[in-house]
N, C-alpha and C positions, 0 to 999 in steps of 0.2 A: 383533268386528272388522267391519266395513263391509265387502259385498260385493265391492267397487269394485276394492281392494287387489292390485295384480299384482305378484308375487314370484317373482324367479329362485331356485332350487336348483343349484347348482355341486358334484359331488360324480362321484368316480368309481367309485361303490356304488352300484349301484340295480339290480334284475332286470332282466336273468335271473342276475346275479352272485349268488353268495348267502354271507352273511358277518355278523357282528354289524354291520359299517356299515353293510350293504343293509339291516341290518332296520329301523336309526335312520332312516336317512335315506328310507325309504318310508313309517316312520311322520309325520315332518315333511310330505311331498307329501299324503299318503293325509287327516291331522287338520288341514292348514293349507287343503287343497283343499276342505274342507268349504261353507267360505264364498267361497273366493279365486280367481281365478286363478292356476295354479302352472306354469314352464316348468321341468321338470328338463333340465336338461346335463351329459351323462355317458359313459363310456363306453362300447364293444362296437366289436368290428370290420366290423360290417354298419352302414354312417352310413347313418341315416334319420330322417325325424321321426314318432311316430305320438302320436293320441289315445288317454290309459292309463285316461281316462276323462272327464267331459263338463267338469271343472276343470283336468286335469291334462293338459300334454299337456310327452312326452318325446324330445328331442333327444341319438340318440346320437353320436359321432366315435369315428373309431378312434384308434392311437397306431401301434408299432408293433410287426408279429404277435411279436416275440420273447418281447416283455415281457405278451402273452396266453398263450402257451404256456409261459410259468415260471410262473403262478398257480397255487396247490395247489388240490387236488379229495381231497376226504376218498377218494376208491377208491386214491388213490395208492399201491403199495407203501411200504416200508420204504424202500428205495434210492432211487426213483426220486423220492421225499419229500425227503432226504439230497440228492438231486444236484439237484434244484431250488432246494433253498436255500443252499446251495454256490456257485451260479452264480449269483442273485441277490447273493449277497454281493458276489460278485465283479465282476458289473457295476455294483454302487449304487458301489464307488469309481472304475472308468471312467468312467458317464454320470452327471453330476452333475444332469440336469434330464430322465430317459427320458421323461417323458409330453409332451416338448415339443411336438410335433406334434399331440398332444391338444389342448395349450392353444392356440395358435397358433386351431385351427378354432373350440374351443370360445369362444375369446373373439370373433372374429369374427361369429359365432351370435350369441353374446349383444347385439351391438351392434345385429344386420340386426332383433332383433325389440323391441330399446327404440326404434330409432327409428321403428318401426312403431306401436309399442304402450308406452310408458313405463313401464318398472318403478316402483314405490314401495322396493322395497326387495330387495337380495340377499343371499343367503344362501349362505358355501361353507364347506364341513366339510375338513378337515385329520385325516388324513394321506389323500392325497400331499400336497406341496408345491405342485404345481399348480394344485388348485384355488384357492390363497391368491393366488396370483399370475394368475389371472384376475380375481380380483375386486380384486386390485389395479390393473392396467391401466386397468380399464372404471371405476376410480370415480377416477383419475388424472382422466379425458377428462369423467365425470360426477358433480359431488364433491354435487350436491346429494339423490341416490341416496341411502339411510341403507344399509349394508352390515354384517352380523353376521356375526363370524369364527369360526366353532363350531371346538372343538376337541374330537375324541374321545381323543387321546393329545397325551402332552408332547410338544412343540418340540425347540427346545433344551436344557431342563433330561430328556430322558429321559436316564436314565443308562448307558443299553446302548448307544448309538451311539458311532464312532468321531470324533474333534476337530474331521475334515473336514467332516463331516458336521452337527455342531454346529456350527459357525461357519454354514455355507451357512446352517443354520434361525436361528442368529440374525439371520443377515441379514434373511430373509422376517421375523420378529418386528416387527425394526425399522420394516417398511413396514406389517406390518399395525398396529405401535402409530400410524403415522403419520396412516394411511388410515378405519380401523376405527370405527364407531361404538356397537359392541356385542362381547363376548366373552360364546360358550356352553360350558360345558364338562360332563363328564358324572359330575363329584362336585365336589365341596368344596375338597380336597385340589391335585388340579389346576388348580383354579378360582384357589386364593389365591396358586399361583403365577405364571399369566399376571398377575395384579394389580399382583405383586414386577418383574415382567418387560416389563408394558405400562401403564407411568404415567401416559399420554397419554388411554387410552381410561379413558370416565367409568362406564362401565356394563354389570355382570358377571352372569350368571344363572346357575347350574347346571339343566342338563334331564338327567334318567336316562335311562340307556337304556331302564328294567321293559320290560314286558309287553305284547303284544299280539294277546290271544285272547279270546273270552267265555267258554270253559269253564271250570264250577263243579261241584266237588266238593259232594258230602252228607258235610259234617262232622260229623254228628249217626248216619253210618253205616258203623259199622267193619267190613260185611261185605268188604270190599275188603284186609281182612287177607291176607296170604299165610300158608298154612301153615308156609314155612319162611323165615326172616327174609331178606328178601329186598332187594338197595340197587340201587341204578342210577348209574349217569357217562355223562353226555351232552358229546359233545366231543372235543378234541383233546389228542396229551400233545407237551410240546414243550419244548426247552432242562432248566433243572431243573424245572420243572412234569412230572413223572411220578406213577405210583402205588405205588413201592417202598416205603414205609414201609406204605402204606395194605395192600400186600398182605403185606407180612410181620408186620404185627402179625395181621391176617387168620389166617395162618398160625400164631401163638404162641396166639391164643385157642381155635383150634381145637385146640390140642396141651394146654389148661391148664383148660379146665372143657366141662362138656356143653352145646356150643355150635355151633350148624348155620346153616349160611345160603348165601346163592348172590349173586352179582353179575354184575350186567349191563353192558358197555361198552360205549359205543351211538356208532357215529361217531369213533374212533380210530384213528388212523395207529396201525401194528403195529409199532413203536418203544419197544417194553417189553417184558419178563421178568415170566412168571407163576410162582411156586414150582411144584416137582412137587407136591407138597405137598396144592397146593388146585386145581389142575389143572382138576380134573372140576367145581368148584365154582366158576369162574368161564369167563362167558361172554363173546366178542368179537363184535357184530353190524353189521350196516354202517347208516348215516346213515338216518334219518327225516326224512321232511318235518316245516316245526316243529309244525302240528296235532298228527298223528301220536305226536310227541314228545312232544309235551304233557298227550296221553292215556296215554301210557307213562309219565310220570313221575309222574301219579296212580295208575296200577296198583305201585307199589314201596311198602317201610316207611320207604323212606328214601331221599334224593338225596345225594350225593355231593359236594362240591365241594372243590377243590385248588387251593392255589395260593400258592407260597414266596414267604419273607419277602426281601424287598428293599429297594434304596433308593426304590424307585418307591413312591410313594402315593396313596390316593384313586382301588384298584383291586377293582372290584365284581365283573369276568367276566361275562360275557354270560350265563352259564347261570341265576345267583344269583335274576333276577326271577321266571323261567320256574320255577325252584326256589319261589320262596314262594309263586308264584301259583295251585300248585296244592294246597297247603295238607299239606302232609305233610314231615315233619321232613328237615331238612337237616343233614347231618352235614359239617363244612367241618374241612377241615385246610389253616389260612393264615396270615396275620400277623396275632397277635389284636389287635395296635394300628391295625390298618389296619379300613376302611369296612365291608369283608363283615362282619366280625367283628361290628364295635357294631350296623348291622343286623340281624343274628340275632339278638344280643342283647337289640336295644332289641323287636323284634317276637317275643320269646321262642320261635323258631320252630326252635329247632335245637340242636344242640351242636357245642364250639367248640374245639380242638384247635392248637396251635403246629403248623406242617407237618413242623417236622421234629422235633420228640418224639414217638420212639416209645411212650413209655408215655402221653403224654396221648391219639396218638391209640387205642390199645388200651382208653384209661379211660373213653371218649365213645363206642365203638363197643359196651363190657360195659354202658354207663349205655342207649346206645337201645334195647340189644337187650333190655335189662329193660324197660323201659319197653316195648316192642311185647309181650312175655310179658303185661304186668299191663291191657293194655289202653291205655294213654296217649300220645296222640297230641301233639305240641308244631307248634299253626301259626299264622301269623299272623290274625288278625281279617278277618273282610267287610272293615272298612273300613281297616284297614293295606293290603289286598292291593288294593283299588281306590286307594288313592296310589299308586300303583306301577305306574299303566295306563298305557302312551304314552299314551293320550288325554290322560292329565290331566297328564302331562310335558308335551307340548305344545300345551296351552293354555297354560303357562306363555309359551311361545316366542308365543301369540298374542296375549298381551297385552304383551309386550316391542314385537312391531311395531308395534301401535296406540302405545305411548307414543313410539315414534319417530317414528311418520309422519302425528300430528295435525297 
């Protein structure tokens, strides 16, 4: 892409927020900034602008402080996790647009610094609603702008919102099929439904969220064995995403053959039940930074990942890249028609378990544990796990601009 190239980011994820959409959308600024000018606009309750580095420079706005202090913080209790999202719910059907004050500056912003400086093209990620509706306003008034409407989650078609709330997003749909020059999405699945959903727009890409770290295991070095079979879970538990099956089959192995092991849950709201059982044998620690993380999740025989079957499809979880990237077997309990699934699959990296059978997941936890007994590691390739780098996710997205903005 030509140096030249100045692209807004509209997104209200970016540090010091920390979330799987901060980590997307810092990857977009961090590999688009390489060669580009990039202004991100976002927010924080301290408005300022600062340089985040010699390409990237970021403009925060506030909204308003209520709707900062209901954001969860992995230190949250139990309760006070419970009455944040309680009170979220209950204000999303009072204020049907909260970040309005947000948008209102942010779009303002983005105006004081195209007419200073022209963008070639913007860029705002979904969910909130806001950011769509910023870059809807600004390409109303600038239609010759090329504008990509990234979507991390469904619109309208998610299936857990209430009707009011679906109509509102079909409405925003509407305008971005009207306005939009591009649709990004972050699998396949979601992707072919904006398509069903946005007839108008001609031009769809899916960018992953994967990875973004350099560190590399020695696959050829199984000193990093634990002596006692040992798993890890990175994350949060939340609605039916829990680890009740996982820990009572946990608990049936342990009571049915000579079979020992310890688990680690790294960054978990305290929003679950451990048997007495296995008590001593599983462990609750609080959040790592994602480096950190990432060297912990090569220290284990195994990762974890959870996550029920729904009508929602074309869902990977934030943790799944960080899981293959560091090359040590994934044990997933999900919907096996769904995306994580065929991924493991297709990068033979793991074992693969229905979420809620108890005996397949008990079958995939006796199959890894043999397998770490006989020495056998299941992970994906050098060059599987390098497709999987944000880097190379967005260069996707860098060659979508250059074909828009020749």
């Amino acid at each position: 892409m030509s140096a030249n190239k100045h692209i807004a980011l509209i997104t209200v994820w970016f540090p010091p927020q920390k979330s799987v959409a901060t980590n997307r959308m810092l990857a977009f600024a961090e590999y688009l900034g390489l060669e580009n000018k990039i202004d991100v606009f976002t927010l924080n309750q301290e408005e300022k602008s600062v340089e985040w580095n010699k390409n990237v420079s970021v403009h925060y706005r506030a909204s308003s402080a209520i709707f900062e202090f209901l954001k969860d913080h992995q230190a949250d209790g139990s309760l006070v996790h419970k009455l944040k999202v309680a009170t979220r719910l209950l204000l999303s059907k009072i204020v049907q647009n909260p970040l309005s004050k947000w948008q209102q500056k942010t779009l303002s912003k983005l105006k004081e610094i195209h007419l200073n400086q022209p963008f070639d093209c913007i860029i705002s990620s979904f969910s909130p609603q806001e950011a769509h509706l910023v870059a809807i306003e600004f390409k109303k008034e600038f239609p010759d702008v090329k504008w990509i409407a990234d979507m991390r989650d469904e619109m309208s078609a998610n299936p857990y919102i209430d009707v009011t709330t679906k109509n509102t997003l079909r409405k925003v749909e509407q305008k971005v099929n009207d306005y939009a020059d591009a649709v990004t999405s972050v699998s396949l699945p979601i992707l072919f439904d904006f398509k069903e959903l946005l007839p108008k727009v001609k031009i769809f890409e899916e960018i992953r969220n994967g990875f973004n770290h350099d560190f590399k295991r020695n696959t050829t070095d199984l000193s990093s064995k634990n002596e006692v079979f040992t798993l890890g879970y990175f994350g949060t538990f939340y609605g039916k995403r829990k680890p009740g099956i996982v820990l009572e089959a946990l608990k049936q192995l342990l009571n049915e053959q000579a079979f020992d092991f310890e688990l680690q849950i790294i960054g978990a709201h305290e929003n679950f039940s451990i048997p007495s059982e296995i008590a001593s044998k599983v462990k609750t620690l609080p959040p790592l930074d994602y480096l950190k993380a990432i060297e912990k999740m090569a220290q284990f025989d195994g990762n974890i990942q959870i996550h029920p079957k729904s009508e929602q499809k074309g869902v990977f979880t934030g943790k799944l890249f960080d899981y293959i990237s560091v090359q040590k077997p994934i044990l997933a309990f999900v919907d096996k028609e769904d995306v994580a699934a065929q991924l493991i699959e297709e990068f033979n990296c793991g074992y693969v378990a229905e979420f809620s059978d108890l005996e397949e997941t008990k079958q995939i936890i006796r199959e890894a544990y043999n397998d770490w007994q006989d020495n056998k590691i299941k992970f994906a390739t050098n060059e599987q796990v390098q497709s999987l780098h944000r880097k190379k996710q967005v260069k996707k997205l860098t060659e979508l601009i250059t074909s828009l903005t020749k």
